[in-house]
C-alpha positions in Angstrom: 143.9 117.6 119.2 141.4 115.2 120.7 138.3 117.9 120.8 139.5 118.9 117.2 139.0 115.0 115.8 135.6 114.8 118.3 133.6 117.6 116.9 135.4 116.4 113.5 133.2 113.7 113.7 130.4 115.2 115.2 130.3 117.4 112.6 130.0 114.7 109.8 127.4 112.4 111.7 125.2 115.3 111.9 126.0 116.5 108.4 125.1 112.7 107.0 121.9 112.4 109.2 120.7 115.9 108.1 121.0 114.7 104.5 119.9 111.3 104.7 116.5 112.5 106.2 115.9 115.2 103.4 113.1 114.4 101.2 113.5 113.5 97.7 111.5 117.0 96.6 113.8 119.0 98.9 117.0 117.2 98.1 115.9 118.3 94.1 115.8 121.6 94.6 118.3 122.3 96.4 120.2 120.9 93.7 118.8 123.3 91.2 120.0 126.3 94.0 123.0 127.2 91.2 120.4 127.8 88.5 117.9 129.9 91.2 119.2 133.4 90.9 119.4 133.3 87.2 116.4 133.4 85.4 116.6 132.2 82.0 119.1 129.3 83.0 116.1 128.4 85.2 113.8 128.3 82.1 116.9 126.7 80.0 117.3 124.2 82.7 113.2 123.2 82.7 113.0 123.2 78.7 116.3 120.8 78.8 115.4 118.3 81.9 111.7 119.2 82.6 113.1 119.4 86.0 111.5 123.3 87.8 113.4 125.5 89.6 110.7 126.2 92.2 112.7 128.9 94.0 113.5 131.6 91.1 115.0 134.8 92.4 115.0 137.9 90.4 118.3 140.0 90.8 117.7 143.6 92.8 119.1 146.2 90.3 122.5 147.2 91.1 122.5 151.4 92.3 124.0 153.8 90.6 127.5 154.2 91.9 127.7 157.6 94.3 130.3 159.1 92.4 131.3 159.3 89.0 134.7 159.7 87.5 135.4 162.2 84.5 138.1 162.2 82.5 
């Protein structure tokens, strides 16, 4: 029980000096990471806040599945 509550604490002092050393730009956008595989509530998001989603993914298509059922 006593390693569990060590690396407990560990855990969260290195979680809390991870973020406290993030710059202001990074901490924005990774903020904005929701709104980064979904194009137009990327470009919703910069007309409503001005705020830019930096890090826009575009979705691969989704295949064709191998088989295809018939009624």
């Amino acid at each position: 029980m006593t390693i569990l509550i060590l690396l407990t604490v560990i855990t969260t002092l290195m979680a809390f000096l991870s973020l406290t050393n993030l710059p202001d730009d990074e901490a924005q956008q990774t903020a904005l990471l929701p709104f980064a595989d979904d194009p137009e509530a990327a470009r919703q998001l910069t007309r409503e806040t001005g705020l830019v989603c930096q890090h826009v993914v575009q979705p691969a298509d989704e295949p064709e599945p191998p088989y295809r059922l018939e009624a």
